[in-house]
N, C-alpha and C positions, 0 to 999 in steps of 0.2 A: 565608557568603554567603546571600541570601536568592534561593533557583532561580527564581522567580515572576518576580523583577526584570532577572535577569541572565542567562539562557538564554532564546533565538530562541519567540516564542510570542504568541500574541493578545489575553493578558490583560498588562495594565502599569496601574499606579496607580490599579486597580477598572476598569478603563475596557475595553472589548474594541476589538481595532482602534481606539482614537484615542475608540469609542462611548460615550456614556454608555450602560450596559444596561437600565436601566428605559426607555429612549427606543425601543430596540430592543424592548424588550417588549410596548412600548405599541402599535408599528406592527405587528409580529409575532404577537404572541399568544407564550404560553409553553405545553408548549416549544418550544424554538428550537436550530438549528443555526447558528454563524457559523463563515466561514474569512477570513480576512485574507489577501488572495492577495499585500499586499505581503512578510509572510513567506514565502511561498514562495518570490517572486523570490530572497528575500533567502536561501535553501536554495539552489535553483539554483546563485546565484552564487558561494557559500561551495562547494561542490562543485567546482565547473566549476574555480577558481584550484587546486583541489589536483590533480587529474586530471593525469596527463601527456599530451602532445598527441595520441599516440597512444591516447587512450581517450574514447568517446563517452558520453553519459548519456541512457539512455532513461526515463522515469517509468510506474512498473507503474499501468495505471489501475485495475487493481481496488483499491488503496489507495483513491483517492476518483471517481471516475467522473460528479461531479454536471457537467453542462456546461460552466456559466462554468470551470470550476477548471481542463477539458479546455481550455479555449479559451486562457485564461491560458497554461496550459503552452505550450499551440502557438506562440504568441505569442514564448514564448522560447527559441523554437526546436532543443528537446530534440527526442529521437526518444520513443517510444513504443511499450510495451508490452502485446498484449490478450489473454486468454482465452477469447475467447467470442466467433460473432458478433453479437453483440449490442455488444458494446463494440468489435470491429471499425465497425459503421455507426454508432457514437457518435462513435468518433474521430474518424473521416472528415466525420462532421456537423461536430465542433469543428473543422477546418480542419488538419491532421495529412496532413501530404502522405505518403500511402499508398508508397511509396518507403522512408519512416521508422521505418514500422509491422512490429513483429516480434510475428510468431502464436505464442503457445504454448501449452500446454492438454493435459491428458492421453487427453480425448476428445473430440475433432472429429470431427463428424456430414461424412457428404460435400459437403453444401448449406454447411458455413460455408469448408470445403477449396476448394472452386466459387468463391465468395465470395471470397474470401483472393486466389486466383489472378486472378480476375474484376477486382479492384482494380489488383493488381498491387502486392500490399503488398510490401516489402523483403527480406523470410524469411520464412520460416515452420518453425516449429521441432519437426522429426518425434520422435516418444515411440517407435513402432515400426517393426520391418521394415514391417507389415500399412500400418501409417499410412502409408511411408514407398510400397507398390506405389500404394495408395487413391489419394494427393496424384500418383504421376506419371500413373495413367490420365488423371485430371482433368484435368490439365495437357496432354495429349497432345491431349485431345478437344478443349482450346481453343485448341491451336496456340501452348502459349506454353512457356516455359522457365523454371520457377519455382528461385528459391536458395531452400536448404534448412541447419538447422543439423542439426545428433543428437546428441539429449538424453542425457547420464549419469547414471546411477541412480546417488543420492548411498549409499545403502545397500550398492553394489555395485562401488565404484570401484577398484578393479582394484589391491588394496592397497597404495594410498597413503593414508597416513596421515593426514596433513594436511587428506585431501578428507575422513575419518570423521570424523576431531575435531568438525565442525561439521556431520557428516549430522545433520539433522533427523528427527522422528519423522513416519511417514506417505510417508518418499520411498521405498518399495520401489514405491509408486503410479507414481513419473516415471519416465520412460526408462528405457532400456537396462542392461545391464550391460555390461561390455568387451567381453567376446566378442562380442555378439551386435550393438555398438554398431561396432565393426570387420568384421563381415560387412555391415550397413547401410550403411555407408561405400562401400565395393567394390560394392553396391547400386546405391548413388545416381552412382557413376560411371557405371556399364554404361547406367542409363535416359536418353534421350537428352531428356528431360522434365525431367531436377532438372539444379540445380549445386550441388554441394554447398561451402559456404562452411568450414564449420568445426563447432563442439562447442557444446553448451549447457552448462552443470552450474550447478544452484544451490544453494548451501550449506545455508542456516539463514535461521531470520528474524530478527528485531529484534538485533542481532549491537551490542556495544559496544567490541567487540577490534580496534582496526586490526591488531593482529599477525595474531590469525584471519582477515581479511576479507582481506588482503593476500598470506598462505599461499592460499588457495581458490585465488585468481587465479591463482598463480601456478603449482598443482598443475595449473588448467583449461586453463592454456596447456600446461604440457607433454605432458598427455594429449594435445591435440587436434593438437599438432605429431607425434606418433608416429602418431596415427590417418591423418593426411593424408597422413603419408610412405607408412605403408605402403599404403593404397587408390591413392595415386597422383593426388592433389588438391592446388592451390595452397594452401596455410591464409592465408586471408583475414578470418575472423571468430570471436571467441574470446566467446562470451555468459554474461559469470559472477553473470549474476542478480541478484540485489539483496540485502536483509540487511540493509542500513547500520540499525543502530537509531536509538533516541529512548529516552532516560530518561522511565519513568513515575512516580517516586519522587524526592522531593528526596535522599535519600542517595543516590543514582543517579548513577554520573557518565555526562557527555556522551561521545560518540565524541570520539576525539582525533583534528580532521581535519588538524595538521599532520604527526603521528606515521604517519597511514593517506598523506598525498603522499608522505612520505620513503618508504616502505614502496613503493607502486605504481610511485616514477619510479626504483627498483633495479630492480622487472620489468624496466618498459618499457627501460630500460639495458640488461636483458640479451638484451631480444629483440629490438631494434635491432642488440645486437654478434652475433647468428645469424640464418643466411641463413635457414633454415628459419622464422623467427617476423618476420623485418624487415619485411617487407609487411603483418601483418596487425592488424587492430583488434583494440579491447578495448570490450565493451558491457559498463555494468553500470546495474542495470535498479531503483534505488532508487522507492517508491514511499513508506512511511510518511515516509522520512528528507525527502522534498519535505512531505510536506505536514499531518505529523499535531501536530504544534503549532501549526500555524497554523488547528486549531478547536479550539471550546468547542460544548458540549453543555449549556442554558442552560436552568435549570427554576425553579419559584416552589415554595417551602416552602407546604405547605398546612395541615398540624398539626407541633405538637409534644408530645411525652411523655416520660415517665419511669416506664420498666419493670423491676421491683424494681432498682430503683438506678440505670440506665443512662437515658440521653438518647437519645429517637429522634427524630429529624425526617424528616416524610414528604413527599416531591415529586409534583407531577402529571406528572411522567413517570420511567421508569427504565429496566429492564433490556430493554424491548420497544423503546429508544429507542438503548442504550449495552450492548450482549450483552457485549461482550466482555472485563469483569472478573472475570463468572461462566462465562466458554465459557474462558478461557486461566485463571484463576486469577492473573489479576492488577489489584490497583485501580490504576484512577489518583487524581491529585491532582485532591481537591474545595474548591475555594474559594468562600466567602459573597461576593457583587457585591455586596452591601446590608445595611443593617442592622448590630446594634452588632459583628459579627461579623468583619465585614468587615475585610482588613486588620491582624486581629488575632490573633496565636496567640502564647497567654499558656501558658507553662512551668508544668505541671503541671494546669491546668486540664481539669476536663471533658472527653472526648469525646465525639463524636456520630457512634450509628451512621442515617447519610444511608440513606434505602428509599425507594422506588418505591410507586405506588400498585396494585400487580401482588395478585391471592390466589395468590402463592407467597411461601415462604419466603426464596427464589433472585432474589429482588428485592432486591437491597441493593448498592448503588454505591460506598458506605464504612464500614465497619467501628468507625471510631475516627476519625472526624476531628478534626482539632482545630479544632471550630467551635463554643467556648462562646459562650453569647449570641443561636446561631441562634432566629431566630422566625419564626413562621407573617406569609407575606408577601413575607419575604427570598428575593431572586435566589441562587441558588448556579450553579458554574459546574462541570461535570466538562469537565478539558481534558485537551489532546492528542489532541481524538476527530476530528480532522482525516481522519484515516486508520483504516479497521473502523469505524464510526462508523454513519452512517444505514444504509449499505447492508449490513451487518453486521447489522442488528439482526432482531428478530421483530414489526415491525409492526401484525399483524394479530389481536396477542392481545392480549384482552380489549377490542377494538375503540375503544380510543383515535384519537384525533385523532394522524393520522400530524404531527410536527413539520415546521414551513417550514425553510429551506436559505437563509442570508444572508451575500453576497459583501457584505466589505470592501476597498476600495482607497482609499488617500490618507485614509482617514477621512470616508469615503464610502457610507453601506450601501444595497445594493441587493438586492431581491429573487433570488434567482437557483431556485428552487421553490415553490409554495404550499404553505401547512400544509392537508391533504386530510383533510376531515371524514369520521366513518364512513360514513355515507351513503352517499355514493360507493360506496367497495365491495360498501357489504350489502347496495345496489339489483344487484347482479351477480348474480341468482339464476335458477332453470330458469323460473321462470314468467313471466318479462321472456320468455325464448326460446322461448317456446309449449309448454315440456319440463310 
């Protein structure tokens, strides 16, 4: 099969969203950001049919955070997840009934905890005992009764098995470990400030195993049913984070999202037929899986060469625009939008390692594309950059022209950021400020 044609994404038949890309180019400037927010609906909705009824879908905004895409989402009535207040007052700008919104973060300042409570967002999701006294003062001062989840340290889960297989590297950073995630429990009983809802734990990231994603859950529910029993709390909310991947590779297979519904509606079966799990929900907090095929990360060839033997072609934007092939060590798929290139990947031909107009070496977006034919001029497209994408990236190095942000719907593009010249920033300096 050809991936480009027959997996959920923004590029189909050269065209981005329904677009012609020189037309976007023309209005835009390159480079350019697009997302097609009718792909996401179309994530959403593929989601939501496999989900059992007992399980909600909130969308992590740090995956994509630009407005329209927040507002979009709202729109479809997901819940929402933030880390930061800053994407707390984003939310809430895009229309996100604060009710929906689940806090989690491994360091909340007391001003965003204030904040959090101040809204009156849905949970807020405590990393420590310390977090866990901080959030009830606050909550006391303001006369309100905040729900609370408590987070498990994926590095530290209380040997089960299932929950390591898929610890991540870097989670000795989040939450608790058992012990100490069962005296915060009996914590958040005694404070007459929290209610404590239930457990956080979040696996892994870009996860393509429904069997793994469907183990997590189900490891997270039974931890959180033993924690609640023994503190002495109803378990009302099970938050098992997100993970759902995206293939960045056409050998890559897709998650298998009817294999991950059979999988989750045997949970939910089983915690339906136990009194201790029947009442309570299941959050799982996708955020690339909504929304990272549904952009392109869209640049104009500006030379080309041949360096002892190899083909290079250089773009006016790269790794200051798309980090995250060189921060993870993974490329994505780069496709020519124009030119004789386009459309074409001929068996055995050429490839072309795609770079960035960056003075480092750590500028290079593709390796080996198979993009014989590329010429200076041609559109290419790096996609999937839906999600880690702009706001991911390094910006402010080498003082390029930060790229525009363009919402597609119906075949429809609209502005949704301008492309922000240096200027801008590099008028930011002490002697504007009298310094």
């Amino acid at each position: 099969m050809t991936p480009t044609a027959t997996r959920p994404g923004i590029h189909h038949a050269g065209l981005l969203g329904g677009v012609d890309p020189e037309a976007l180019a023309a209005r835009f400037g390159t480079p350019f950001y697009a997302y097609d927010l009718d792909v996401v609906a179309d994530q959403v909705a593929s989601l939501r049919e496999v989900l059992p009824p007992s399980f909600d879908l909130a969308y992590a905004a740090k995956a994509n955070p630009l407005l329209a895409v927040l507002r979009h989402l709202a729109s479809l009535g997901v819940r929402v997840d933030v880390a930061s207040g800053g994407e707390l007052r984003h939310v809430l700008r895009a229309g996100f009934d604060p009710g929906r919104v689940v806090f989690t973060g491994p360091g909340k300042r007391d001003e965003e905890l204030d904040a959090a409570v101040g809204a009156g967002v849905g949970v807020v999701t405590v990393e420590s005992r310390n977090e866990l006294r901080r959030l009830a003062a606050i909550a006391a001062a303001r006369g309100r009764v905040q729900p609370v989840l408590l987070r498990l340290s994926m590095s530290a889960a209380g040997g089960n098995e299932r929950v390591r297989i898929i610890g991540d590297e870097g989670a000795g950073k989040f939450g608790m470990d058992l012990g100490e995630l069962r005296a915060a429990a009996a914590d958040a009983v005694a404070l007459p400030s929290l209610e404590p809802l239930g457990v956080h734990a979040f696996g892994a990231s870009n996860l393509l195993d429904a069997g793994l994603l469907a183990a997590h859950v189900e490891a997270t529910v039974g931890t959180a049913a033993a924690v609640a029993r023994e503190a002495g709390f109803e378990l009302r909310l099970v938050d098992a984070g997100g993970g759902l991947g995206i293939p960045y590779r056409d050998e890559e297979p897709a998650l298998d999202l009817e294999a991950l519904g059979e999988r989750l509606a045997a949970v939910g079966g089983r915690m339906a037929a136990d009194p201790a799990t029947a009442t309570a929900r299941v959050v799982v907090e996708p955020g690339r899986f909504l929304v990272g095929a549904a952009g392109a990360y869209v640049a104009r060839v500006i030379d080309t060469k041949t360096v002892e033997g190899s083909r290079v072609a250089i773009l006016d934007g790269g790794i200051n625009h798309v980090l995250r092939p060189v921060l993870v060590g993974q490329e994505h798929r780069v496709v020519a939008l124009t030119g004789a290139a386009a459309g074409r990947v001929t068996p055995g031909a050429p490839s072309v390692t795609v770079a960035g107009p960056l003075c480092t070496g750590l500028d290079i977006l593709a390796r080996a594309a198979p993009l014989d034919g590329l010429a200076a001029g041609d559109l290419v497209a790096v996609l999937d950059t839906g999600a880690y994408g702009a706001t991911e990236a390094m910006p402010l190095f080498l003082s390029h022209a930060m790229p525009a942000e363009v919402v597609l719907r119906g075949g429809v593009p609209a502005l949704a950021r301008p492309r922000i010249e240096p200027e801008t920033w590099l008028g930011w300096h002490l002697d504007d400020a009298g310094g």
